[in-house]
C-alpha positions as CSV (number, residue, x, y, z in Angstrom):
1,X,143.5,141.8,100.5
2,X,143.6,138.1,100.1
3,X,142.1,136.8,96.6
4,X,139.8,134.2,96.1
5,X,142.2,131.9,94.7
6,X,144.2,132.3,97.7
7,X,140.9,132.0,100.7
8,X,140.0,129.0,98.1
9,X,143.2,127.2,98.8
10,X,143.6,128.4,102.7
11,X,139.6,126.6,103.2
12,X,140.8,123.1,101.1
13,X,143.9,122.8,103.1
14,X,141.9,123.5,106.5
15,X,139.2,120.6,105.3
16,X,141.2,118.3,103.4
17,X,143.7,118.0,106.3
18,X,147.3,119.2,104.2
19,X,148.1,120.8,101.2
20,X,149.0,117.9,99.1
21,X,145.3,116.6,99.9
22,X,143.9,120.3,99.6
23,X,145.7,120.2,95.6
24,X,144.1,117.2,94.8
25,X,140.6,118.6,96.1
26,X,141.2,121.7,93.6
27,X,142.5,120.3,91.0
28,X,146.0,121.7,91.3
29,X,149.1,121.1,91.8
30,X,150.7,120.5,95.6
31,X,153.1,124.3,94.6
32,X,150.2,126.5,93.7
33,X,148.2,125.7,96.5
34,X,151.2,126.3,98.9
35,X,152.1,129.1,97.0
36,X,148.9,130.5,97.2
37,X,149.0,129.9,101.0
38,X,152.8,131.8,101.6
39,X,150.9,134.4,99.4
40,X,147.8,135.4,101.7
41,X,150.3,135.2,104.6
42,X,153.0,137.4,103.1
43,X,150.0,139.5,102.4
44,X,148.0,139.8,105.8
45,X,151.6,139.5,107.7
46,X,150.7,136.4,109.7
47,X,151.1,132.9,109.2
48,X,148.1,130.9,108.6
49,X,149.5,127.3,109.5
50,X,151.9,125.7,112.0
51,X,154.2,124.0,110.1
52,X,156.5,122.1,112.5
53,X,154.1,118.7,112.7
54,X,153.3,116.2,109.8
55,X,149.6,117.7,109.0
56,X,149.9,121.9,109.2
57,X,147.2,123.0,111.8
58,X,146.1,126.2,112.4
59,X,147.5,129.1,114.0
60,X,145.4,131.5,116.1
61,X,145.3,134.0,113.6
62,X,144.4,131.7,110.9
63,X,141.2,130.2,113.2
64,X,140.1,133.3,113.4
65,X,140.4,134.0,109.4
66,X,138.4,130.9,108.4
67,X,134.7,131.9,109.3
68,X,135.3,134.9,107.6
69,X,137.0,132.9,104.3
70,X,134.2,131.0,103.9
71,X,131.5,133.8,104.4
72,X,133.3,135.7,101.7
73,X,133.7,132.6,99.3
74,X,129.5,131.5,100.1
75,X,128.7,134.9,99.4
76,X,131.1,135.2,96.0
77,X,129.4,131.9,95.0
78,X,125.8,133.2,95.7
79,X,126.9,136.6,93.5
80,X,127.8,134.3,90.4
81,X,124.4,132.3,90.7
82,X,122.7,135.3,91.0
83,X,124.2,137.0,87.9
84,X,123.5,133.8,85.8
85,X,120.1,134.1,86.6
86,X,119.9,137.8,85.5
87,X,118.4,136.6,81.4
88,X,117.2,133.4,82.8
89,X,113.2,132.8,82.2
90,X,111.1,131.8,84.7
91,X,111.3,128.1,86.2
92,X,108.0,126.4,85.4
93,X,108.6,123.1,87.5
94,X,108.0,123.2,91.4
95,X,109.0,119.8,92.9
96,X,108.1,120.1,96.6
97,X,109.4,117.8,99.2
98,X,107.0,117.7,102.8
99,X,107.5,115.4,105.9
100,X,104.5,114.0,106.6
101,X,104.8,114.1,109.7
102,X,104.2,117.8,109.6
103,X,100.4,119.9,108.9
104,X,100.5,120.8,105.6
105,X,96.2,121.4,105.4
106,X,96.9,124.6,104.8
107,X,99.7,123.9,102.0
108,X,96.6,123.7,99.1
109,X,96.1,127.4,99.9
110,X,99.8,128.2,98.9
111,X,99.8,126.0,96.3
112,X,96.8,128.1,95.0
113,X,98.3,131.4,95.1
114,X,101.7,130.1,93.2
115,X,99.4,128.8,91.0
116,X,97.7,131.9,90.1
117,X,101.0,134.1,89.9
118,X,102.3,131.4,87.1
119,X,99.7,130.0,85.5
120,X,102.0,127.7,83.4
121,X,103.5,126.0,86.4
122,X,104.1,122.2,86.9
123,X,103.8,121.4,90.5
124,X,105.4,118.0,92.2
125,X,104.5,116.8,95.6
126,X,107.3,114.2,97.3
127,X,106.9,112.6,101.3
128,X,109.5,111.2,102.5
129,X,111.6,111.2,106.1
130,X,113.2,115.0,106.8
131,X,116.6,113.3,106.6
132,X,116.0,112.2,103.2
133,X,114.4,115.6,101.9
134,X,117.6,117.0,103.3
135,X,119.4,114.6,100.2
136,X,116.5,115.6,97.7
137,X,117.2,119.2,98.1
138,X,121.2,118.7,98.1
139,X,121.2,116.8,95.1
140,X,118.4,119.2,93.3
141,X,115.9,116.6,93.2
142,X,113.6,118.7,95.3
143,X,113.4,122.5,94.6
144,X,112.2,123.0,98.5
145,X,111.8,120.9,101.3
146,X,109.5,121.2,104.5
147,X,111.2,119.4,107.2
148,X,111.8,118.9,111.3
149,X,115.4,121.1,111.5
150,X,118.5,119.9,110.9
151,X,120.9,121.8,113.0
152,X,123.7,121.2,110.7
153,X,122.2,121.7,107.2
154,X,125.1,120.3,103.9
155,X,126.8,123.7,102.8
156,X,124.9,124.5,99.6
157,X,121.5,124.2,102.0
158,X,119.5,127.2,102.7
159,X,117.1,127.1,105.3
160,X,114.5,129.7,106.8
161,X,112.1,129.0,110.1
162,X,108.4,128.3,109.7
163,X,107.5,127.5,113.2
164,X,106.8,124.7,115.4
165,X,105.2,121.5,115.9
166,X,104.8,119.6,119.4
167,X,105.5,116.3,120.2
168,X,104.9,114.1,122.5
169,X,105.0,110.2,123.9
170,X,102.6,107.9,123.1
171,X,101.8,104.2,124.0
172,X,99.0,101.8,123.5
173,X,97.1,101.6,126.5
174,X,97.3,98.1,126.2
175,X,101.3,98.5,126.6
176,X,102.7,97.4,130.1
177,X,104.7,100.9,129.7
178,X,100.8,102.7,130.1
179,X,100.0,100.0,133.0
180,X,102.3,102.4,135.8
181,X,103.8,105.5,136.2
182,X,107.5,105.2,134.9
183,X,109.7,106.2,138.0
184,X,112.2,106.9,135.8
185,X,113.9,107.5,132.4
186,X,115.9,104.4,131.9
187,X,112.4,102.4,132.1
188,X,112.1,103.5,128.5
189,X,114.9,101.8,127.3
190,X,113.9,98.6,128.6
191,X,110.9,98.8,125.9
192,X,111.1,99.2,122.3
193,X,111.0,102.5,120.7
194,X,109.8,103.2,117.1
195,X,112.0,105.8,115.7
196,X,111.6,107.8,112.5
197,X,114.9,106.4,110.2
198,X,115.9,107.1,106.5
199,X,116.3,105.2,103.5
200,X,119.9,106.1,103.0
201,X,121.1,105.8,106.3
202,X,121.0,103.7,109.2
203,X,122.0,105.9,112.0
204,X,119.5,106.5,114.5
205,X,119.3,108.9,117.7
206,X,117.4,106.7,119.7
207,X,116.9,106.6,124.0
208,X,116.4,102.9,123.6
209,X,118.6,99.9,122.6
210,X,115.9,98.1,121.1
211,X,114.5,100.3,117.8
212,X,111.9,99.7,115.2
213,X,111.8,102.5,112.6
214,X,110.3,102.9,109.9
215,X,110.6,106.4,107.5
216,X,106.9,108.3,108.0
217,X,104.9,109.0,111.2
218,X,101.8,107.8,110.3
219,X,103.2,104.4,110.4
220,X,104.9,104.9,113.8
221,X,101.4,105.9,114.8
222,X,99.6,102.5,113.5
223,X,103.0,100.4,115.1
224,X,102.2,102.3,117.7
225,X,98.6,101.8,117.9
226,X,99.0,97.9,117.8
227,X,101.4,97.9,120.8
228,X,104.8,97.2,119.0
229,X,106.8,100.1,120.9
230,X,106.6,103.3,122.4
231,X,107.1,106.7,120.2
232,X,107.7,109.9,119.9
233,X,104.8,111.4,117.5
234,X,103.4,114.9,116.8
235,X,100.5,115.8,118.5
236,X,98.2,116.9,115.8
237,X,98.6,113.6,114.2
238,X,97.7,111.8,117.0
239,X,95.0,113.4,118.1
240,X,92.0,111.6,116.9
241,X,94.0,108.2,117.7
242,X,94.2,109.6,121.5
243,X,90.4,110.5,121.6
244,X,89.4,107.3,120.5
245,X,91.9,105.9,123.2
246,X,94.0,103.9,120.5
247,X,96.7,105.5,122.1
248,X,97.6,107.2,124.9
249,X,100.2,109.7,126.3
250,X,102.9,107.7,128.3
251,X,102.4,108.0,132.1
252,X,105.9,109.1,134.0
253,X,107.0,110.1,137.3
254,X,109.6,112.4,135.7
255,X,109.8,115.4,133.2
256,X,108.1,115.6,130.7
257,X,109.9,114.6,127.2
258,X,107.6,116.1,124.9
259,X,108.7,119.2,122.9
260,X,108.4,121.7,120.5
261,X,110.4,120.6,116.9
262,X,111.4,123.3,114.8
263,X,109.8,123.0,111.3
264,X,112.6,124.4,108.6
265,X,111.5,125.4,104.8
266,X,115.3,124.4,102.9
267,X,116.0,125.0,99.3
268,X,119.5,124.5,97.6
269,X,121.4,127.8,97.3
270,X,121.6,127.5,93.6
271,X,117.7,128.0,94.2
272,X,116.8,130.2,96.6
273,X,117.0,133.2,95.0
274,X,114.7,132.8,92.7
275,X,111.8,135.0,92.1
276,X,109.2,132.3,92.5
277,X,111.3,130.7,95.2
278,X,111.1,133.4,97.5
279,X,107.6,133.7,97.1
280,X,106.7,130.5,98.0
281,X,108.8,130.8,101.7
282,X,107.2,133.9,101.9
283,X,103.6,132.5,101.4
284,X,104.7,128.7,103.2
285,X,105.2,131.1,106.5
286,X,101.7,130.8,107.4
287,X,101.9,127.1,107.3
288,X,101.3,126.4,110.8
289,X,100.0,129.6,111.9
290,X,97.2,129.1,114.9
């Protein structure tokens, strides 16, 4: 059975690229980490690499080791936190990071029962973009984040469902995109679009070439509002801006674009196991319950 040295050397080679790159990424020298790798292949009887090129690649048999390396070495490192916390007190100090962009009326009534399970607790309430939650978590800044999912998620992220939230298009009526139906999809990109962005990064997944973003949705929704774009917004936040006819839901020929966004409670794994942690995904799963 391979040890963890050995599946810690055979994953740094597979992500640094080679095993000179992999030593420097441990720590260690280039020979222990190749040792360590002619080790677990003496030991499972297959090689892990092909060797013949400049870089070492994988061999079938090694590609279909490396999921299971890395389940073994997440679950080793979730072990060790978990035994560290065995004569650790209670954390007192919640800081909880929300999009706003998400319903959080009912978050008070969570907040009141974590409240009344530890009395002593200090409670912290950041906004910010989902994208730059996803940093506050990574970094421990946050202790848990509600955000619009992520698909991929940084390694030491864990995440669990909370439900969904629907979007949909909006324009001013006042907008030459509400004048007409839109026969098609590209007629979007000849507009603006306002687009959620983050403060530490500027890539954006946008449909149009011309973007104005800006980091929370209520501001989308007042660009919006004035005419400066068209948006993708949630539906519950623009409700009483489309009953007052501020806004209105983009007419189109085609499909519809709106859909359902995945709402995702993350915490960092160091975290999440917790006592009061768990509680509070277990009480924030009724968060946008109906």
């Amino acid at each position: 059975m391979p040890t963890l040295e050995q599946l810690n050397a055979f994953i740094a080679t597979v992500e640094a690229g080679s095993f000179s790159a992999a030593a420097r990424k441990l720590g260690k020298v280039q020979s222990a980490v190749s040792q360590h790798i002619s080790n677990m292949e003496a030991d499972i009887n297959h090689a892990l690499f092909h060797r013949s090129g400049r870089y070492p690649t994988l061999t079938k048999q090694g590609q279909q080791l490396l999921p299971q390396a890395k389940a073994v070495i997440a679950q080793h490192e979730r072990l060790s936190l978990q035994i560290q916390s065995l004569d650790s007190v209670v954390n007192t100090r919640l800081t909880l990071a929300i999009d706003e962009g998400i319903p959080y009326t009912r978050l008070s009534d969570t907040l009141e029962k974590i409240a009344s399970l530890y009395p002593q607790i200090h409670i912290e309430i950041l906004c910010a973009s989902s994208k730059d939650i996803v940093e506050l978590v990574k970094h421990k800044r946050a202790t848990a984040g509600i955000i619009y999912n992520d698909e991929l998620y940084p390694e030491h992220v864990d995440f669990e469902s909370l439900g969904s939230v629907l979007f949909d298009i909006f324009v001013s009526p006042a907008h030459p995109l509400a004048q007409t139906h839109s026969p098609h999809v590209d007629m979007l990109k000849l507009h603006r679009q306002l687009v959620i962005g983050s403060k530490n990064t500027t890539y954006i997944n946008a449909l149009s070439p011309d973007i104005w973003q800006a980091d929370n949705y209520y501001m989308l929704l007042e660009l919006t509002k004035s005419g400066l774009g068209w948006s993708f917004l949630p539906q519950h936040l623009s409700k009483e801006a489309l009953m007052n006819k501020q806004i209105c839901k983009l007419p189109i020929a085609f499909n519809q674009l709106g859909w359902q966004a995945n709402v995702d409670i993350i915490q960092h794994k160091s975290a999440s196991e917790d006592l009061i942690n768990q509680q509070l995904r277990q009480l924030l799963k009724t968060l946008l319950a109906k």
